[in-house]
LUMVO-363888 format. One record per residue (C-alpha): x, y, z; residue in three letters. Coordinates in steps of 0.02 Angstrom, whole numbers, plus 50000, padded with zeros to 5 digits. Layout:
residues N
+-------+-------+-------+-----+
:    px :    py :    pz :   r :
+-------+-------+-------+-----+
:     X :     Y :     Z : ALA :
...
+-------+-------+-------+-----+
END
This chain:
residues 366
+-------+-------+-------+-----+
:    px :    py :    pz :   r :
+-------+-------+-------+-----+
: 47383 : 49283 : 54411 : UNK :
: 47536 : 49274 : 54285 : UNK :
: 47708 : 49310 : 54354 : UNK :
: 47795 : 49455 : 54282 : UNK :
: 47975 : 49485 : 54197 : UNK :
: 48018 : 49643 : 54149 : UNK :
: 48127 : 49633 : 54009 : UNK :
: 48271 : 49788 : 54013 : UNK :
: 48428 : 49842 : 53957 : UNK :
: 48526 : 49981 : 53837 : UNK :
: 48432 : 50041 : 53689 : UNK :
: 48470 : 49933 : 53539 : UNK :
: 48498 : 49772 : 53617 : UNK :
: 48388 : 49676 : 53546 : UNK :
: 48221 : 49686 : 53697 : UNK :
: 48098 : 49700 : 53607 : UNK :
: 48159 : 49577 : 53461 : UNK :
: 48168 : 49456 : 53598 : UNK :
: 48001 : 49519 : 53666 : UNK :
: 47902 : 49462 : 53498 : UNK :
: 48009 : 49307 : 53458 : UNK :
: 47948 : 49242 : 53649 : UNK :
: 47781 : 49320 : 53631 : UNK :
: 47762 : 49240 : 53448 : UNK :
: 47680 : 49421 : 53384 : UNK :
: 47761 : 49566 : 53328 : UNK :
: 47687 : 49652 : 53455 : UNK :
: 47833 : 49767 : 53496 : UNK :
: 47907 : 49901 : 53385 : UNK :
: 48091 : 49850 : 53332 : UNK :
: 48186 : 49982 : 53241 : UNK :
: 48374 : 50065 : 53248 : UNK :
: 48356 : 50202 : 53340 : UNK :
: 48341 : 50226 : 53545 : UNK :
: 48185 : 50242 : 53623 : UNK :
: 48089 : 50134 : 53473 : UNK :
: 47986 : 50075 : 53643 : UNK :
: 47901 : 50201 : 53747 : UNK :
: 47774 : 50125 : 53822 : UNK :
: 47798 : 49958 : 53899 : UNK :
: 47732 : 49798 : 53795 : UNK :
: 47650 : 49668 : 53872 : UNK :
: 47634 : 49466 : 53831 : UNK :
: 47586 : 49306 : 53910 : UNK :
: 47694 : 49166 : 53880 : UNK :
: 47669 : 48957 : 53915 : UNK :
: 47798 : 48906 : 54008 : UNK :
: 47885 : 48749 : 53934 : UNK :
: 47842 : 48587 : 54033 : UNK :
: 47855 : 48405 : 53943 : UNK :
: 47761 : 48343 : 54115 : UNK :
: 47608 : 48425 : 54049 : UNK :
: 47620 : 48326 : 53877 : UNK :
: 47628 : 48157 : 53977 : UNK :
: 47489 : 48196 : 54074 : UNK :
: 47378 : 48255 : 53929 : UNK :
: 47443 : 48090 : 53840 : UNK :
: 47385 : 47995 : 53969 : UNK :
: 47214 : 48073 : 54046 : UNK :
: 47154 : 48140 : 53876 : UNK :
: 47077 : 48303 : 53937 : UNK :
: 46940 : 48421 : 53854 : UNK :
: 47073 : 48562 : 53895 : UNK :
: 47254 : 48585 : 53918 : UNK :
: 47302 : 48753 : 54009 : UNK :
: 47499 : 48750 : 54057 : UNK :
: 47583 : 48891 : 54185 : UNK :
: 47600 : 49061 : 54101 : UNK :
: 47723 : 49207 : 54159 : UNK :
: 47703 : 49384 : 54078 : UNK :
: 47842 : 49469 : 54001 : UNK :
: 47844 : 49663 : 53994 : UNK :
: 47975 : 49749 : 53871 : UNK :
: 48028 : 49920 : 53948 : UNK :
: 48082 : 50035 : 53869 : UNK :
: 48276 : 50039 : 53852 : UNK :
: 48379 : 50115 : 53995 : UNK :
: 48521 : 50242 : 53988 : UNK :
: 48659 : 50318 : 54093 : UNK :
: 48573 : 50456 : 54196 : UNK :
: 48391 : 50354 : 54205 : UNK :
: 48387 : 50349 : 54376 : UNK :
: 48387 : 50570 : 54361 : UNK :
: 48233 : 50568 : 54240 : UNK :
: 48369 : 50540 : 54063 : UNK :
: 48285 : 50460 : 53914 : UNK :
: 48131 : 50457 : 54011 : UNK :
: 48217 : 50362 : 54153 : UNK :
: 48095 : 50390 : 54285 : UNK :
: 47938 : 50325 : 54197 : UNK :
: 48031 : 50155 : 54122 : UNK :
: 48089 : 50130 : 54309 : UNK :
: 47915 : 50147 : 54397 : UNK :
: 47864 : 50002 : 54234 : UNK :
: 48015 : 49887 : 54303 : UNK :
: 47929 : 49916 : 54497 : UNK :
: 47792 : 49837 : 54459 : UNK :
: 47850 : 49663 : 54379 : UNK :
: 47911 : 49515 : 54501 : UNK :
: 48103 : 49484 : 54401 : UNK :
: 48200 : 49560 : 54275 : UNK :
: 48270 : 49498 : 54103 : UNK :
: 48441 : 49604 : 54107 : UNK :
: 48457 : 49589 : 53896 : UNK :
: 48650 : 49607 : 53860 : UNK :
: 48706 : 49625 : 53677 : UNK :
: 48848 : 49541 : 53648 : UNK :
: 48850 : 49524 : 53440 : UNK :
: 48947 : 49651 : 53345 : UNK :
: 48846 : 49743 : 53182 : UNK :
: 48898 : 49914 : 53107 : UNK :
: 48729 : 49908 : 53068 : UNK :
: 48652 : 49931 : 53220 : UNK :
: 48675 : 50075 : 53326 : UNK :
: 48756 : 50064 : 53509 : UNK :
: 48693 : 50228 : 53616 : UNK :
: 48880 : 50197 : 53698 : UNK :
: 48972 : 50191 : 53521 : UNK :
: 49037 : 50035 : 53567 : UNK :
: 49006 : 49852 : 53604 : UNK :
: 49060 : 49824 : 53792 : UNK :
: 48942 : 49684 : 53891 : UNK :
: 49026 : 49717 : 54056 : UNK :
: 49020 : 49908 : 54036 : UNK :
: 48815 : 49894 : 53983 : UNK :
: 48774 : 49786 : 54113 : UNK :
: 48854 : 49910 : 54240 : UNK :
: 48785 : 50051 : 54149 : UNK :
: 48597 : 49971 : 54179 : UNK :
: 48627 : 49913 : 54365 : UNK :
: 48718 : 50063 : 54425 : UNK :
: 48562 : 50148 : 54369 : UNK :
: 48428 : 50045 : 54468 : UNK :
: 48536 : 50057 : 54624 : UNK :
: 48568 : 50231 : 54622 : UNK :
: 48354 : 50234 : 54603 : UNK :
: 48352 : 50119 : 54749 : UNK :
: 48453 : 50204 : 54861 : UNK :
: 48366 : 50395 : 54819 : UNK :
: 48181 : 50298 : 54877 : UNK :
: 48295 : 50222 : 55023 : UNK :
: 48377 : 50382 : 55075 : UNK :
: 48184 : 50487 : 55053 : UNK :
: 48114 : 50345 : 55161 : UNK :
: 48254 : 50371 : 55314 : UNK :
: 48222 : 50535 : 55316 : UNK :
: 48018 : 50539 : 55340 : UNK :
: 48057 : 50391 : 55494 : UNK :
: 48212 : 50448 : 55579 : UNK :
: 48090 : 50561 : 55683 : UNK :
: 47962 : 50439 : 55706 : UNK :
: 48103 : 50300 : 55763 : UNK :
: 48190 : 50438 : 55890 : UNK :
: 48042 : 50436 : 55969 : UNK :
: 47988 : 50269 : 56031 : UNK :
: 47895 : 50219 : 55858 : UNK :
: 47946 : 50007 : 55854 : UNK :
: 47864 : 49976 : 55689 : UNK :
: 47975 : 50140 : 55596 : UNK :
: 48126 : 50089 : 55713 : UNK :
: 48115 : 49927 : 55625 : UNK :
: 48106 : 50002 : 55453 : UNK :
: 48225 : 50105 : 55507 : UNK :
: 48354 : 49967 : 55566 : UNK :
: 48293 : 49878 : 55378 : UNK :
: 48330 : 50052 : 55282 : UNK :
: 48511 : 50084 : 55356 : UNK :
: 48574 : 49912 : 55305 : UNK :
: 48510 : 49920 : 55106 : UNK :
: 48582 : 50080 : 55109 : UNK :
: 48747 : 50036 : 55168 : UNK :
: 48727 : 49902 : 55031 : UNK :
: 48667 : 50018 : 54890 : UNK :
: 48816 : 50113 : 54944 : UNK :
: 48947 : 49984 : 54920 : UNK :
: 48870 : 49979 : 54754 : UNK :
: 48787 : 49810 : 54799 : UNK :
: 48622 : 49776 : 54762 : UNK :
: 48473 : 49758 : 54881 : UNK :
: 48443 : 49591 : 54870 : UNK :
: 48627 : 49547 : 54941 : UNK :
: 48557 : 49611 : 55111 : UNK :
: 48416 : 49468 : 55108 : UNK :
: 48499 : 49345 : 55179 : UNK :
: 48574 : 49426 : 55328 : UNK :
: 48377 : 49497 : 55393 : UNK :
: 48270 : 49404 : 55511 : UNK :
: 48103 : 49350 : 55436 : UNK :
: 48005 : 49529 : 55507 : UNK :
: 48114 : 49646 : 55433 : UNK :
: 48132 : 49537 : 55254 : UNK :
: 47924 : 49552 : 55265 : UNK :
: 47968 : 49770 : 55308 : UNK :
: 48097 : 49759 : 55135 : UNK :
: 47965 : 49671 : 55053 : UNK :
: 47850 : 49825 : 55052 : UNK :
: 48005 : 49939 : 54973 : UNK :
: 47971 : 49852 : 54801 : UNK :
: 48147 : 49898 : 54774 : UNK :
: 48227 : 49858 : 54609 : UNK :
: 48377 : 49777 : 54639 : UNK :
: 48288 : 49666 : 54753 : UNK :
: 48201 : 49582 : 54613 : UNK :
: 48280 : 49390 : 54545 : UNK :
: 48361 : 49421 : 54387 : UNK :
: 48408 : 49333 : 54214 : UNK :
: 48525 : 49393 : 54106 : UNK :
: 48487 : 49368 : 53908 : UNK :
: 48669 : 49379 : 53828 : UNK :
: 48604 : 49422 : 53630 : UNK :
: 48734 : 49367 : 53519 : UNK :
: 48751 : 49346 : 53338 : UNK :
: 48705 : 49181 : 53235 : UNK :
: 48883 : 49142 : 53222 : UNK :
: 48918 : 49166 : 53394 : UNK :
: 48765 : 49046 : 53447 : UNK :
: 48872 : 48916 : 53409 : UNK :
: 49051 : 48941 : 53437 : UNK :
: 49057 : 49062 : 53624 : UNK :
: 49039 : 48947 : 53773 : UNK :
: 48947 : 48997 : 53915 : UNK :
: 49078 : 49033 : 54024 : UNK :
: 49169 : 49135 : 53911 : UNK :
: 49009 : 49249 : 53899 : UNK :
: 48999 : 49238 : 54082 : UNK :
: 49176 : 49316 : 54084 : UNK :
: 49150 : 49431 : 53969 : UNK :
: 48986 : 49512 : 54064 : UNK :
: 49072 : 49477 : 54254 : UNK :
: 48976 : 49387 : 54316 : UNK :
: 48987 : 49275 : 54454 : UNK :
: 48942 : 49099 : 54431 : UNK :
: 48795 : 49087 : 54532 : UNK :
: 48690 : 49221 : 54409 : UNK :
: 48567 : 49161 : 54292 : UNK :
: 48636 : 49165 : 54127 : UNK :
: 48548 : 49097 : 53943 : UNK :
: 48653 : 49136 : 53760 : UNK :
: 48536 : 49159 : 53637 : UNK :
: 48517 : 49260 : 53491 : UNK :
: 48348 : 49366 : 53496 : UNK :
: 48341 : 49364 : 53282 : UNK :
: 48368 : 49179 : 53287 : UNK :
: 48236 : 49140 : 53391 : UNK :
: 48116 : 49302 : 53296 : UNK :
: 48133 : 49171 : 53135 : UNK :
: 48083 : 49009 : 53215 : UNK :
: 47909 : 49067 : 53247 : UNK :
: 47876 : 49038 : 53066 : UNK :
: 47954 : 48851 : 53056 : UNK :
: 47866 : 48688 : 53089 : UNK :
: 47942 : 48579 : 53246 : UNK :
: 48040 : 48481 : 53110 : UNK :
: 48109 : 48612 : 53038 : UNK :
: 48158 : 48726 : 53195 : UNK :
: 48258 : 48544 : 53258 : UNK :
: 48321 : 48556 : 53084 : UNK :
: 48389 : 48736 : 53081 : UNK :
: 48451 : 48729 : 53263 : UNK :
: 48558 : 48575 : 53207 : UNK :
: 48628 : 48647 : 53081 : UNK :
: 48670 : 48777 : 53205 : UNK :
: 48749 : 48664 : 53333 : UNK :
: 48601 : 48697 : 53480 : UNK :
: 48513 : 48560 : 53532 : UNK :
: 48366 : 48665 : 53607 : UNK :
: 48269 : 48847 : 53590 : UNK :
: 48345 : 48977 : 53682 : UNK :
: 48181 : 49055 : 53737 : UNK :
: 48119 : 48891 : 53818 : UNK :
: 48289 : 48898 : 53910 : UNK :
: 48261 : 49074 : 53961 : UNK :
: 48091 : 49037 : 54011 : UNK :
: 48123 : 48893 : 54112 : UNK :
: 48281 : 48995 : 54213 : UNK :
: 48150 : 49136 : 54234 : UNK :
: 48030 : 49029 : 54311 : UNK :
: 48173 : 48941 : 54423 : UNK :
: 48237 : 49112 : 54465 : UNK :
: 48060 : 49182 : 54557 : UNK :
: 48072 : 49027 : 54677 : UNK :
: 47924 : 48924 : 54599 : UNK :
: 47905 : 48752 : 54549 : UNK :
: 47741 : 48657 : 54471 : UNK :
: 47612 : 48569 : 54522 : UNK :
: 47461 : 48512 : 54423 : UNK :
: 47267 : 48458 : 54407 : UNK :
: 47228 : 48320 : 54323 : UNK :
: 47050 : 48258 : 54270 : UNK :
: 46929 : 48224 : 54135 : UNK :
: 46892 : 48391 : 54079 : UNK :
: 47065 : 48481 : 54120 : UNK :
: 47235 : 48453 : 54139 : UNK :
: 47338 : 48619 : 54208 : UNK :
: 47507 : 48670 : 54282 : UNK :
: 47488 : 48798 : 54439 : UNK :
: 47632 : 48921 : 54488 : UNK :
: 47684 : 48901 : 54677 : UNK :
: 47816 : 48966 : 54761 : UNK :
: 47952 : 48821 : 54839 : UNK :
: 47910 : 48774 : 55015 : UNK :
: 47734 : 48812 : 54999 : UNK :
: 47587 : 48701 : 55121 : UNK :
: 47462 : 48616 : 55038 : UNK :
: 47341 : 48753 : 55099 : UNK :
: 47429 : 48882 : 54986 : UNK :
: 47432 : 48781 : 54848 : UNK :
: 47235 : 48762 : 54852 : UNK :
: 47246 : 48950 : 54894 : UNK :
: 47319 : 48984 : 54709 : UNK :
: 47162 : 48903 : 54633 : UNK :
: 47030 : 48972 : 54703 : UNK :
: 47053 : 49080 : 54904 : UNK :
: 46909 : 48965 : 54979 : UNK :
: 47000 : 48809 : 54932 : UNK :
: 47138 : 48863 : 55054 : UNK :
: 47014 : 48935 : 55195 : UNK :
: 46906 : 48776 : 55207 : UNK :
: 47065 : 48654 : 55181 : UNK :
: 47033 : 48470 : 55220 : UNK :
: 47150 : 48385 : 55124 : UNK :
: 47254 : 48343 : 54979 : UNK :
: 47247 : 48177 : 54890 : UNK :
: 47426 : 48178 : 54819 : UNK :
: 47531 : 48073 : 54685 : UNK :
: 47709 : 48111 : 54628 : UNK :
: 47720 : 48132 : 54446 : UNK :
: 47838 : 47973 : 54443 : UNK :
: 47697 : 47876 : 54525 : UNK :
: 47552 : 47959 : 54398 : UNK :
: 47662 : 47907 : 54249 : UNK :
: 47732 : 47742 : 54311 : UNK :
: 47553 : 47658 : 54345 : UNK :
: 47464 : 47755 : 54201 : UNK :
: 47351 : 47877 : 54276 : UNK :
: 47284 : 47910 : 54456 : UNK :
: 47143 : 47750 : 54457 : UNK :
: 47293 : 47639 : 54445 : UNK :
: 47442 : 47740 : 54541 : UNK :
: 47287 : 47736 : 54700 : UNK :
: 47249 : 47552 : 54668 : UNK :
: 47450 : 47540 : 54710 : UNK :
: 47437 : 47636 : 54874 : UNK :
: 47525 : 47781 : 54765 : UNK :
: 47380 : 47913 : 54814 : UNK :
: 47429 : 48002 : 54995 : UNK :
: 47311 : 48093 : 55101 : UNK :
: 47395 : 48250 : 55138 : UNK :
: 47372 : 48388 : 55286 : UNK :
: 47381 : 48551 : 55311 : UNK :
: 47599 : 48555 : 55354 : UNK :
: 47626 : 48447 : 55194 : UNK :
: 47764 : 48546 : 55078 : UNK :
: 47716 : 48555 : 54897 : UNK :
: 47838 : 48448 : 54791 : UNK :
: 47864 : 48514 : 54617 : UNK :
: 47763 : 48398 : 54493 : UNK :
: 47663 : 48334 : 54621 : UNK :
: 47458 : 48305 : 54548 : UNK :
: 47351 : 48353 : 54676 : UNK :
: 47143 : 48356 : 54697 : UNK :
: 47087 : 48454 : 54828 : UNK :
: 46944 : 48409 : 54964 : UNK :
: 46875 : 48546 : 55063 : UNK :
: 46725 : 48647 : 55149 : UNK :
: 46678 : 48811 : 55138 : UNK :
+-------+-------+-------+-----+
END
């Protein structure tokens, strides 16, 4: 199953632009006026691993299938969404359902383009958009409290743990903090109780500062940073969504050439691809044979049972074993016959943790 980013933001900031430039299609309606998306677009994307190149060079495979995550462009957000404006309710049910967000910030100034707030502010939009999925976070927070207050009075343990769960995201929600600030401070049962809230600002998220072709090579990161307040632990990518629309139709040599004379060293969407993928707690691990080589998604800290588990459910139920070599290892010796003949290959049980890169075959019985 693909991981999902919802890609949001104000109307006219360049979503769904970005959508088709990382999508390679021009799937997604892109036009000057707000509300050009209505219903939500959907793509799968490869995520960008040079591992997976190595290891094709070197087993020669019949197929190559690399991680994927699925984007989603939603519609574009506006002040009032969370009370049903611009069709806020239905665009925030679509960002429920994906896994982390793509916050898309414009930053480039065009007369030509129309801003629904008449101006270009990045601070002020991103505000605008994350006011509006707390204040829909704390409305599903305040309706749950009041079905489980009674239920809690009474003796209930399972809705007096919700309960204890509910009280602290709303006091967060309230501070105008979002959800996932409370994480950290819950004991694993009541993170597995917020879990089930699907709340929005609970989700990881990247923010996409869109800026013009100019800007792509003169604003530094931080200065962006600064200009969007953010703190320096968020995710943050500069790119410029038209840019990177116009280097779908290049050949490698000539996107290397065009970004050079640009002053970028690399794409933006393999950047924001990449910090997406970092961002939902996953890391790599592949299969390497004869008649495949593939990436699998896994989420950090995962046994070697759940990583079997993402293949195929019996491979985690009738676990025996993995037999494990580091990607180093797999490169340095040239392949897994030689990397084993080195005592490279480990035998692997069911508390090993899952290192990112790691090529792993696994035995088991059903």
């Amino acid at each position: 199953m693909s991981l999902r980013i919802g890609i949001v933001g104000l109307p006219n900031v360049g979503k769904s632009t970005l959508f088709n430039a990382l999508t390679r299609t021009k799937g997604a309606q892109a036009a000057n006026y707000p509300f050009c998306t209505i219903e939500p677009n959907i793509g799968i994307v490869e995520v960008p691993d040079s591992r997976l190149e190595k290891l094709t060079e070197l087993v020669k495979p019949e197929k190559v299938i690399p991680a994927a995550i699925e984007f989603v462009d939603i519609a574009g957000l506006v002040k009032g969404a969370s009370k049903g404006e611009g069709l806020g309710n239905q665009f925030l049910s679509a960002i429920r359902e994906v896994d982390a967000i793509c916050h898309v910030v414009r930053v480039f100034e065009s007369g030509d383009i129309i801003h629904v707030e008449g101006s270009v502010h990045p601070k002020r939009d991103r505000e605008i958009i994350e006011t509006e999925l707390i204040l829909s976070d704390l409305h599903n927070v305040q309706k749950r409290l009041q079905k489980i207050r009674k239920a809690a009075a009474i003796g209930d343990k399972e809705k007096q743990l919700e309960l204890q769960v509910c009280e602290k995201i709303e006091k967060a929600l309230n501070d105008g903090r979002n959800a996932s600030t409370v994480t950290v401070t819950l004991l694993p049962e009541e993170r597995i109780v917020m879990e089930g809230f699907q709340l929005l600002t609970s989700k990881p998220i990247v923010y996409a500062a869109n800026v013009s072709e100019e800007q792509l090579s003169s604003l530094r990161i931080e200065k962006v940073r600064e200009q969007l307040g953010l703190d320096p632990s968020a995710c943050l990518v500069l790119m410029c969504a038209k840019v990177e629309e116009d280097l779908q139709d290049l050949s490698p040599a000539e996107t290397k050439e065009f970004l050079g004379s640009l002053g970028v060293d690399s794409i933006g969407l393999d950047r924001l691809i990449q910090e997406a993928y970092r961002a939902l707690g996953y890391i790599t691990y592949f299969t390497a044979g004869p008649q495949e080589v593939r990436a699998w998604n896994v989420r950090k800290l995962s046994t070697a049972p759940q990583a079997a588990g993402v293949i195929h459910t019996d491979f985690e139920k009738g676990f025996i074993r993995a037999e494990t070599i580091s990607y180093k290892d797999f490169v340095q010796y040239g392949g897994e016959l030689k990397a084993k003949e080195a005592g490279r290959m480990r035998a692997e049980g069911k508390e090993y943790i899952v290192q990112d890169g790691d090529i792993m075959h696994f035995r088991f019985n059903v």
